[in-house]
C-alpha positions in Angstrom: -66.6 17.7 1.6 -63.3 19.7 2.0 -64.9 21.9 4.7 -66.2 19.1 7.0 -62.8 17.8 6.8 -61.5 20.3 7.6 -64.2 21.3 10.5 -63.7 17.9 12.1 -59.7 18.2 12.0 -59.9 20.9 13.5 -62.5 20.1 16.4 -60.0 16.6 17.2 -57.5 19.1 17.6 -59.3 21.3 20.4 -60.9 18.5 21.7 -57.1 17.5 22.7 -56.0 21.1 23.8 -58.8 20.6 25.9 -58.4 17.5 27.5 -54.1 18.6 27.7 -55.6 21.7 29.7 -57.5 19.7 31.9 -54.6 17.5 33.0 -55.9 14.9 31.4 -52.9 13.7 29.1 -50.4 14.5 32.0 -52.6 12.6 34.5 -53.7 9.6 31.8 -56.0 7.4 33.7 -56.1 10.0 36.5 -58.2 11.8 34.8 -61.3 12.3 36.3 -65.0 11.3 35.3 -65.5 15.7 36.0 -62.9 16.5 33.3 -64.1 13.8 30.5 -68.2 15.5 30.6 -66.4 18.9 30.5 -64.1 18.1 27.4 -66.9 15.8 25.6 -69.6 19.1 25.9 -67.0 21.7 24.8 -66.7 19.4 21.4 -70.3 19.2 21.0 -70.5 22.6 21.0 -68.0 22.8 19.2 -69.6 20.3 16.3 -73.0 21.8 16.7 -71.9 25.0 15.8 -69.8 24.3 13.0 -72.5 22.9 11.6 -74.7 25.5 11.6 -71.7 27.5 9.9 -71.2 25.1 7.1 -75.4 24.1 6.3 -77.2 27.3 7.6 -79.2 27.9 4.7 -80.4 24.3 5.6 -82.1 25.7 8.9 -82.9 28.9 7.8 -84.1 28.8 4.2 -84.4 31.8 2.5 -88.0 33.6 2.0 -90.1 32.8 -0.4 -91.2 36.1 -1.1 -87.4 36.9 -1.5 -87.3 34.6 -4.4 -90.2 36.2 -5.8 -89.1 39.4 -5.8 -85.5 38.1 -7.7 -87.6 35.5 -10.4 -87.5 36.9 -14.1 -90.1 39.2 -16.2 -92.5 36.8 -16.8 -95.3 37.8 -19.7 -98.7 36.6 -19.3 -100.3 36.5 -22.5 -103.8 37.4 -22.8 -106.7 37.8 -26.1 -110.1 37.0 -26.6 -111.1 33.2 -26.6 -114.4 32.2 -25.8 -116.8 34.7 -26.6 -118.1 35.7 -30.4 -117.0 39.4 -30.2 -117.2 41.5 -31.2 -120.3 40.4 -33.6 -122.3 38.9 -30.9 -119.7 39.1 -27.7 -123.4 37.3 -25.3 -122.3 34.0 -27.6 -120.0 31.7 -27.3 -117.5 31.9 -30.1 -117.1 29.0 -33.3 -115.0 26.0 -32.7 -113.5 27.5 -36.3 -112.9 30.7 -34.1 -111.6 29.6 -30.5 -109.0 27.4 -32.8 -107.7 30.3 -34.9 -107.4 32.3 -31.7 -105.3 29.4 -30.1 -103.2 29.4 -32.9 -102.7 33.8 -32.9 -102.2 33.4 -29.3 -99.5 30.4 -29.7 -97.8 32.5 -32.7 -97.2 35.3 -30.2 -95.6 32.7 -27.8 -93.2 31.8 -30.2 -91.8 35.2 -31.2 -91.3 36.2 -28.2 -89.8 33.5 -26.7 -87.5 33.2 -29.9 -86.6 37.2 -28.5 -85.5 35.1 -25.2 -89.0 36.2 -22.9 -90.4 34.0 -20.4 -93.6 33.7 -21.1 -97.0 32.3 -20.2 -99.7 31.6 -22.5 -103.2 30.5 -20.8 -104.9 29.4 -24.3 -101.7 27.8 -25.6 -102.2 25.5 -22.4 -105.7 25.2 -21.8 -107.3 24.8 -25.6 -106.1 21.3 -26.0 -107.0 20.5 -22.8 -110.4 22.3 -23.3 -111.4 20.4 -26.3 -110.2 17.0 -24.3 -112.6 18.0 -21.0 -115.6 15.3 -20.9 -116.7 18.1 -18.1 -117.2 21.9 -18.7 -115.5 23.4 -15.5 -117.4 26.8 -13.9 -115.9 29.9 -15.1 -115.5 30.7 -10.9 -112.4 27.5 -11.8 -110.9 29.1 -14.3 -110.7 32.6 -12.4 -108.8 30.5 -9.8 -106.2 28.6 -12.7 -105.6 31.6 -14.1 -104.7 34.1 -11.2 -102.3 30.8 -9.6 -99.7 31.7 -12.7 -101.2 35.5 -12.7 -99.4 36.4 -9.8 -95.8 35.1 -10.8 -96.2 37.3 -14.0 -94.6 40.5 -13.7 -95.7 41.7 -17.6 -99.2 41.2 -19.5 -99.2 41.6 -23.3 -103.0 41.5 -24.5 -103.1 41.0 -27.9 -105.6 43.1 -29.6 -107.8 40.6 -31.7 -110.9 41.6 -32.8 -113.6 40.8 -29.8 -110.6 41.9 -27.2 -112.2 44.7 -25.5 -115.5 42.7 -25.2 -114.3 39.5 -23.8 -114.7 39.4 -20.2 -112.1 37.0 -19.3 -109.5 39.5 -20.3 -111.0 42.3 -18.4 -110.8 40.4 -15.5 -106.8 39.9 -16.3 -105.9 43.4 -17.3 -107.9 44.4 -13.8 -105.9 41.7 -11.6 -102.5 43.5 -13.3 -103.8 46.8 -12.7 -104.4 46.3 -9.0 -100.9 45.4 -8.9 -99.3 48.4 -10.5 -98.8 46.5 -13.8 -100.4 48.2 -17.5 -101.2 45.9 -20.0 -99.5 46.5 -22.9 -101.6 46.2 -26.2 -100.0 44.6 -29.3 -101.0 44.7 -33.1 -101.4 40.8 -35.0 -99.7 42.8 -37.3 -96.6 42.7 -35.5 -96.5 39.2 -35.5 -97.6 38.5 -38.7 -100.7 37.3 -37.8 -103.6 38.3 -40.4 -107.4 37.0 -41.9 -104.8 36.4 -45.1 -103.1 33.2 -43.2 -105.5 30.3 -43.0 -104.9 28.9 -39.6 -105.7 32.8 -38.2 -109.0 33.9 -40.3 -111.1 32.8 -38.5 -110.1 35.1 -35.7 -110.9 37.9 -37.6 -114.5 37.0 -38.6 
């Protein structure tokens, strides 16, 4: 607000050091119809480029890929979900089983974003909404949801439940990461306390 004050106080003023230079003030009413399009342009410009000064980033906004490159570490986390590895990795996996990996997965979540990460957990989001869908979506669908929030993430923790290194889903992540430089990096339940001993995770370990 200050600034535009400040721009416009000072654009009056040329304005009149313009019209005084043009004889206008000395001449008053003499002035002539020449000399008022000359001073009323000059003070357009004048205003125009002020403008520009004070709201550029208006006009030229920056780059989204400059944004990109300055956005924070995000973590994409990643483990095994639908299939029944690594007993029978062709099947699809229990209910009992897809729930207890939800819940490992979402445990993971919570430490590290109680460290201060940024993360993003697929199965924390899309379980609920999984066992809400009156339609099963192609898997070609969820290649596409995934890889939209994929390629903001700038980190991919896989969490090495057993059935991991069969499920197909997270071969396809740690592959997208690769391509881009980026090595998954392979973390123990144990680290997170996550064990067949805790209820709400056996089943992940069948």
């Amino acid at each position: 607000w200050a600034w535009n004050n400040l721009l416009w106080l000072a654009l009056a003023w040329f304005y009149w050091w313009i019209l005084h230079n043009t004889s206008i003030l000395q001449n008053g009413l003499g002035a002539t119809f020449e000399q008022l399009i000359y001073g009323f342009v000059a003070f357009e410009v004048l205003r125009t480029v002020g403008d520009y000064y004070i709201n550029w980033q208006f006009y030229f906004p920056p780059k989204l890929t400059a944004a990109k490159e300055a956005s924070p570490d995000i973590i994409y986390i990643g483990g095994p979900y639908s299939n029944d590895g690594p007993n029978a990795p062709a099947e699809k996996a229990s209910a009992a089983k897809r729930l207890a990996r939800f819940h490992a997965i979402t445990e993971v979540a919570r430490h590290l974003i109680e460290q201060g990460e940024i993360v993003y957990s697929p199965l924390t989001m899309t379980h609920p909404i999984d066992l809400r869908m009156k339609n099963q979506q192609e898997s070609s669908f969820w290649v596409t949801f995934d890889e939209a929030f994929m390629e903001h993430c700038r980190r991919l923790i896989v969490l090495t439940l057993p059935g991991w290194e069969q499920s197909s889903g997270l071969k396809r992540e740690i592959a997208f990461f690769r391509e881009r430089g980026i090595e998954p990096e392979e973390r123990s339940p144990d680290e997170f306390g996550i064990g067949k001993e805790k209820a709400e995770f056996a089943a992940a370990f069948d």
